[in-house]
N, C-alpha and C positions, 0 to 999 in steps of 0.2 A: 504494500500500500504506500502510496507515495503520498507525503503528505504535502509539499512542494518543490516539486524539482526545478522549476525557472518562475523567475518573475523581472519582471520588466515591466516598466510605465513611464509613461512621460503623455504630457498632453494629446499626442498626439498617437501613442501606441500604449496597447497593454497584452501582457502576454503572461499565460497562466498555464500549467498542467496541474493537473489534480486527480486523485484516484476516481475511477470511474465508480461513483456510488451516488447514492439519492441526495447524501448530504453533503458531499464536497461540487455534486452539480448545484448544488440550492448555494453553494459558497462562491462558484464563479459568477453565480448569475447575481448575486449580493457585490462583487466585486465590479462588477462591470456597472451596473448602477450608481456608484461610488463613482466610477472612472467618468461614466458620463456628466454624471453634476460635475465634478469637480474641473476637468476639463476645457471648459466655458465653450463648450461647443452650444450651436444657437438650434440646440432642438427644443420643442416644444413640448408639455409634460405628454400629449399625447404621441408625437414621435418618437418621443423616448418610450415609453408602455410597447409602442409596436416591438422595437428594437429589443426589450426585456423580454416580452412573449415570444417575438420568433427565437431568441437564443434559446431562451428557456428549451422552447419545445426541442432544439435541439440535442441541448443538455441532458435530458429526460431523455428521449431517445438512445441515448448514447449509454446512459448511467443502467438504462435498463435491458438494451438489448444487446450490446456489442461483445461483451465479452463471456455472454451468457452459455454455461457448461464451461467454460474457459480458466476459471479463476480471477485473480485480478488484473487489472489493466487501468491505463490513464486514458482520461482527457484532455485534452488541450486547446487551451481559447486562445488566438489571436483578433486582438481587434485592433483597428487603425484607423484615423479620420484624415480622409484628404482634403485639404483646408479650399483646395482650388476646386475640386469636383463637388464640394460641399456635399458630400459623403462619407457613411460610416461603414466600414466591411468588418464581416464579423466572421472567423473561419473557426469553427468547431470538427477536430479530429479524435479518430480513436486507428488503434491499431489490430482491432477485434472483424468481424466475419460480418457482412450482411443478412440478416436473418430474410429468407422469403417469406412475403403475406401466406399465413395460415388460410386451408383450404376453408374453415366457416370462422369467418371475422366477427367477433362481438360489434354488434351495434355499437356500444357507446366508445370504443374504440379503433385505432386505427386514422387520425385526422390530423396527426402531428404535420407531417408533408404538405397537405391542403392548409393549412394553417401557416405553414412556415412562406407557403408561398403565397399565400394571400399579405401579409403585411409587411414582405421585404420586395424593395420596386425588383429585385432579381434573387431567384433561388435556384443553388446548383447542388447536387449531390454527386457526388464520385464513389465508386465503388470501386471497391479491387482488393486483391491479394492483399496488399499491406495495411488493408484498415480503407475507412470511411470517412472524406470531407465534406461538411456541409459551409457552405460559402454563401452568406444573407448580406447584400448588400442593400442601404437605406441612402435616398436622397432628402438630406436631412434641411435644405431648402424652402422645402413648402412647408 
Protein backbone atom coordinates (compact mmCIF):
# COMPACT_ATOMS: atom_id res chain seq x y z
CA UNK A 1 0.00 0.00 0.00
CA UNK A 2 1.42 3.03 -0.83
CA UNK A 3 0.75 5.76 1.12
CA UNK A 4 2.48 8.54 -1.14
CA UNK A 5 4.80 7.86 -3.54
CA UNK A 6 5.06 11.55 -5.44
CA UNK A 7 3.79 14.74 -4.90
CA UNK A 8 4.04 17.61 -6.74
CA UNK A 9 2.13 21.04 -6.89
CA UNK A 10 2.53 24.32 -7.85
CA UNK A 11 -0.35 26.58 -9.24
CA UNK A 12 -0.22 25.31 -12.12
CA UNK A 13 0.29 21.26 -11.69
CA UNK A 14 -0.42 18.74 -9.19
CA UNK A 15 0.45 15.28 -9.18
CA UNK A 16 -0.56 12.49 -6.73
CA UNK A 17 -0.22 8.56 -6.50
CA UNK A 18 -2.05 6.93 -3.89
CA UNK A 19 -3.12 3.23 -3.17
CA UNK A 20 -5.99 2.20 -5.03
CA UNK A 21 -8.63 2.15 -2.22
CA UNK A 22 -12.00 3.98 -1.52
CA UNK A 23 -10.20 6.11 0.84
CA UNK A 24 -7.02 7.30 -0.57
CA UNK A 25 -9.43 7.84 -3.98
CA UNK A 26 -11.93 10.13 -1.46
CA UNK A 27 -8.16 11.77 -0.44
CA UNK A 28 -7.20 12.66 -4.00
CA UNK A 29 -10.29 13.90 -4.96
CA UNK A 30 -10.15 16.15 -1.26
CA UNK A 31 -6.73 17.18 -2.62
CA UNK A 32 -7.56 18.22 -5.98
CA UNK A 33 -10.40 20.40 -4.42
CA UNK A 34 -7.79 22.14 -2.34
CA UNK A 35 -5.44 22.48 -5.43
CA UNK A 36 -8.35 24.09 -7.20
CA UNK A 37 -9.24 26.95 -4.76
CA UNK A 38 -6.08 27.50 -3.83
CA UNK A 39 -4.76 27.97 -7.21
CA UNK A 40 -6.77 31.09 -8.30
CA UNK A 41 -7.75 29.59 -11.25
CA UNK A 42 -11.04 31.49 -12.53
CA UNK A 43 -13.45 28.49 -12.26
CA UNK A 44 -16.63 28.92 -11.12
CA UNK A 45 -18.13 26.83 -7.91
CA UNK A 46 -20.14 25.10 -10.55
CA UNK A 47 -17.07 24.20 -12.96
CA UNK A 48 -15.30 23.29 -10.25
CA UNK A 49 -18.21 20.55 -8.90
CA UNK A 50 -18.03 19.28 -12.75
CA UNK A 51 -14.34 18.88 -12.53
CA UNK A 52 -14.61 17.20 -8.75
CA UNK A 53 -17.52 14.66 -10.03
CA UNK A 54 -15.96 13.71 -13.27
CA UNK A 55 -12.42 13.00 -11.32
CA UNK A 56 -14.28 11.47 -8.68
CA UNK A 57 -16.04 9.10 -10.91
CA UNK A 58 -12.84 8.22 -12.16
CA UNK A 59 -11.30 7.66 -8.91
CA UNK A 60 -14.08 5.35 -7.88
CA UNK A 61 -13.61 3.52 -10.99
CA UNK A 62 -10.22 2.85 -10.52
CA UNK A 63 -10.25 2.36 -6.54
CA UNK A 64 -12.88 -0.22 -7.36
CA UNK A 65 -12.31 -2.17 -10.39
CA UNK A 66 -8.62 -2.06 -11.49
CA UNK A 67 -6.93 -4.18 -9.49
CA UNK A 68 -9.73 -6.32 -8.43
CA UNK A 69 -8.54 -10.28 -7.76
CA UNK A 70 -5.11 -8.56 -8.13
CA UNK A 71 -4.04 -7.35 -4.64
CA UNK A 72 -2.85 -3.86 -4.32
CA UNK A 73 -2.17 -1.21 -6.74
CA UNK A 74 -1.97 2.65 -7.02
CA UNK A 75 -3.55 5.46 -8.42
CA UNK A 76 -2.40 8.31 -9.99
CA UNK A 77 -3.61 11.84 -10.43
CA UNK A 78 -2.08 14.21 -12.74
CA UNK A 79 -3.80 17.42 -13.10
CA UNK A 80 -2.54 20.73 -14.80
CA UNK A 81 -4.19 24.10 -15.89
CA UNK A 82 -3.17 25.66 -19.08
CA UNK A 83 -3.40 29.36 -18.34
CA UNK A 84 -3.53 30.11 -22.36
CA UNK A 85 -6.10 27.39 -23.21
CA UNK A 86 -7.95 28.24 -20.17
CA UNK A 87 -8.03 24.61 -19.39
CA UNK A 88 -7.90 22.04 -16.75
CA UNK A 89 -6.75 18.34 -17.69
CA UNK A 90 -7.03 15.81 -15.29
CA UNK A 91 -5.38 12.26 -16.19
CA UNK A 92 -6.35 9.54 -13.69
CA UNK A 93 -4.10 6.01 -14.01
CA UNK A 94 -3.88 2.61 -12.76
CA UNK A 95 -1.72 -0.11 -13.77
CA UNK A 96 -4.57 -2.87 -13.15
CA UNK A 97 -6.65 -5.00 -16.03
CA UNK A 98 -9.88 -3.42 -17.69
CA UNK A 99 -12.67 -5.39 -16.33
CA UNK A 100 -15.51 -6.06 -19.22
CA UNK A 101 -19.21 -4.96 -18.75
CA UNK A 102 -20.91 -7.92 -16.85
CA UNK A 103 -23.34 -9.82 -19.13
CA UNK A 104 -26.74 -8.59 -16.77
CA UNK A 105 -25.80 -4.98 -15.58
CA UNK A 106 -27.54 -3.76 -12.27
CA UNK A 107 -29.77 -0.92 -13.08
CA UNK A 108 -28.56 1.53 -10.60
CA UNK A 109 -25.05 0.93 -11.88
CA UNK A 110 -22.70 1.16 -14.60
CA UNK A 111 -22.95 5.23 -15.43
CA UNK A 112 -19.42 6.28 -14.39
CA UNK A 113 -18.30 6.78 -18.29
CA UNK A 114 -21.64 8.49 -19.24
CA UNK A 115 -21.00 10.66 -16.47
CA UNK A 116 -17.55 11.24 -16.98
CA UNK A 117 -18.28 12.21 -20.27
CA UNK A 118 -21.04 14.39 -19.92
CA UNK A 119 -19.38 17.03 -17.67
CA UNK A 120 -15.77 17.05 -19.18
CA UNK A 121 -15.81 19.25 -22.71
CA UNK A 122 -13.40 16.00 -23.64
CA UNK A 123 -13.23 12.40 -22.36
CA UNK A 124 -10.68 9.72 -23.30
CA UNK A 125 -10.15 6.33 -21.97
CA UNK A 126 -7.02 4.18 -22.81
CA UNK A 127 -6.92 0.68 -22.22
CA UNK A 128 -4.11 -1.79 -22.50
CA UNK A 129 -1.75 -4.06 -21.04
CA UNK A 130 -0.16 -1.73 -18.76
CA UNK A 131 -3.16 -0.30 -16.95
CA UNK A 132 -5.85 2.35 -17.78
CA UNK A 133 -5.89 6.39 -18.43
CA UNK A 134 -8.70 8.37 -18.18
CA UNK A 135 -7.88 11.83 -19.53
CA UNK A 136 -11.00 14.62 -18.43
CA UNK A 137 -10.26 17.69 -19.97
CA UNK A 138 -12.49 21.05 -18.79
CA UNK A 139 -12.75 24.45 -20.49
CA UNK A 140 -12.70 26.34 -17.51
CA UNK A 141 -13.61 29.79 -19.48
CA UNK A 142 -17.39 29.66 -19.50
Amino acid sequence: MTAMCERTESPTQLRRTRSADAAQASRLRRELDAWLHQSALSLTESRCADVLLGVNEALANCAEHAYHGRGDGDISMHATYDDAAQRVHVKISDHGRWRPRAAVVCSHRGRGLALMRALADQCTVDRGAAGTTVRLDYDVSS
